[in-house]
C-alpha positions in Angstrom: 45.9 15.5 -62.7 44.5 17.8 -60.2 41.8 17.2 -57.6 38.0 15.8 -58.6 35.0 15.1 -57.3 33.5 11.7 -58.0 30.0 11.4 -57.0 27.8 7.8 -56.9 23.9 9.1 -56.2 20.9 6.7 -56.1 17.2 7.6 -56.1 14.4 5.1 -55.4 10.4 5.6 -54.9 8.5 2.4 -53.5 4.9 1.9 -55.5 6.1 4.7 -58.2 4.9 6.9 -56.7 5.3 6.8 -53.7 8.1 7.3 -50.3 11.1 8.1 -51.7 14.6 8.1 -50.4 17.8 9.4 -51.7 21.5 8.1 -51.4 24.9 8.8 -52.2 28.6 9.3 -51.4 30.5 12.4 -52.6 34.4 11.8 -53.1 37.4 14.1 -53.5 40.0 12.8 -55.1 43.3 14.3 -54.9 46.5 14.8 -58.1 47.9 11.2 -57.0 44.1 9.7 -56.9 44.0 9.3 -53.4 40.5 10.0 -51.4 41.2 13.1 -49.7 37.8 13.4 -48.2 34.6 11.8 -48.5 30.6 12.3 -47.3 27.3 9.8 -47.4 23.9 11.0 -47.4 20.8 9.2 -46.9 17.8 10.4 -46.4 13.9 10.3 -46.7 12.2 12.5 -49.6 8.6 12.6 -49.1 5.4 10.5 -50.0 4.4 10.9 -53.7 7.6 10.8 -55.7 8.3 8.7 -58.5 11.8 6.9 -59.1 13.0 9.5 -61.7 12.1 12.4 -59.9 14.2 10.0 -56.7 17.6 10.1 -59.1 17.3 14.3 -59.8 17.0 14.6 -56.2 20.2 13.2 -55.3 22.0 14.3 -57.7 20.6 17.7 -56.9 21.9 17.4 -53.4 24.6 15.9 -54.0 25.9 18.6 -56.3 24.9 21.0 -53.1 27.0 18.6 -50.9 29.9 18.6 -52.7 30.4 22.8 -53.3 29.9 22.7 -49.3 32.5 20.0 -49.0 35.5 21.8 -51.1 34.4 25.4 -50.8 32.8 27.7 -53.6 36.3 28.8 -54.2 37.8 25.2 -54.9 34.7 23.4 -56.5 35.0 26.4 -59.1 38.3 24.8 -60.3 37.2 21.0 -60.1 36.0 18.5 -62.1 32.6 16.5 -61.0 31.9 13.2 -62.4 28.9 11.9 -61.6 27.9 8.7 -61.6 24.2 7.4 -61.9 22.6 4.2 -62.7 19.4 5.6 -64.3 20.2 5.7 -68.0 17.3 7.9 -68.2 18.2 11.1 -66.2 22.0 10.5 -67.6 21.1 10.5 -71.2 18.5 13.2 -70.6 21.2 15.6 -68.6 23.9 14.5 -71.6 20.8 15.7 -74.2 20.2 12.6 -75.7 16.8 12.3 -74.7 14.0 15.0 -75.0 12.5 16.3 -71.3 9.2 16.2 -71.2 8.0 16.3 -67.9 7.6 19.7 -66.3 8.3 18.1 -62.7 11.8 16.8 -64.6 12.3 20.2 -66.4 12.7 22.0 -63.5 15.5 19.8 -62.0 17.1 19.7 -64.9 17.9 23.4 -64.5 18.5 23.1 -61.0 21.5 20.7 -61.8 22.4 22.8 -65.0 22.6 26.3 -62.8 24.8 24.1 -60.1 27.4 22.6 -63.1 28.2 26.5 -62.9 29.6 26.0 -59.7 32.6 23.9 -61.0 35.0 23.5 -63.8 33.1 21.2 -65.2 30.7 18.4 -64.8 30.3 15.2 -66.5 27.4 12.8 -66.2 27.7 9.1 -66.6 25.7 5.7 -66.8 27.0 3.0 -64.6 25.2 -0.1 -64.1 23.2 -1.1 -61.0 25.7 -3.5 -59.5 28.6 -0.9 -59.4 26.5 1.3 -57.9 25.7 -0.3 -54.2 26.9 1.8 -51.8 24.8 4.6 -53.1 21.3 2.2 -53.5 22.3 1.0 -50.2 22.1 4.2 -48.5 18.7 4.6 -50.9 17.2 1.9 -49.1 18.7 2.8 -45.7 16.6 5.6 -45.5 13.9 4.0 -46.8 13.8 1.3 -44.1 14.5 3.9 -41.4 11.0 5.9 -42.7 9.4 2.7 -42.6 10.2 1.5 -39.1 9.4 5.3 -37.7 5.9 4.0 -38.5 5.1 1.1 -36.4 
């Protein structure tokens, strides 16, 4: 086996639309399966976002994260699995569902022109209570946003 990227992201908008945050952790996992390094993020979007266009985000920056964590020379020869808990943007990236949105569209080839990045990327439903860590760092930012306020 040689080394991979595993990547948990999260997205969440409060109100729908509304502030949005973004979360994740981005691990590299070595030949033996051992974490070799890993990275959180969690941080504040903006106002007027919706929980869909949340998830892209992250995974948008997460992909960005990860190519920065490796190097553009090693994340050319890795494998990315990605690991969302919106079945939504998963089926939609796998091309099981039609994008209609023009918002959606556009970070749908974001995502596809940063796949080109790495060996090879694969995109994959999870449900909400093995994805913690990442929601956690959703909300995180979320609450930090929120108390900036008062």
């Amino acid at each position: 086996m040689k080394n991979k990227i595993i990547i948990h992201t999260d997205g969440g908008s409060r109100g729908n639309p509304g502030p949005a945050g973004i979360g994740g952790v981005i691990s590299v996992i070595n030949h033996t399966g051992q974490v070799i390094k890993k990275s959180e993020f969690s941080e504040f979007i903006g106002d007027n976002r919706t929980n869909n266009e949340a998830e892209y985000e992250a995974l948008v920056y997460a992909l960005d994260q990860a190519k920065k964590l490796v190097g553009k020379k090693e994340a050319k020869k890795m494998s990315v699995e990605c690991f969302l808990d919106s079945e939504l943007v998963v089926k939609q990236l796998n091309h099981e569902y039609k994008l209609r949105d023009e918002r959606i569209q556009k970070y749908f080839i974001t995502i596809w022109n940063l796949m080109l990045d790495y060996d090879e990327v694969k995109f994959i439903h999870i449900r909400r209570e093995q994805n913690k860590e990442a929601d956690t760092l959703v909300n995180k930012a979320l609450d930090e946003k929120e108390s900036s306020l008062f």
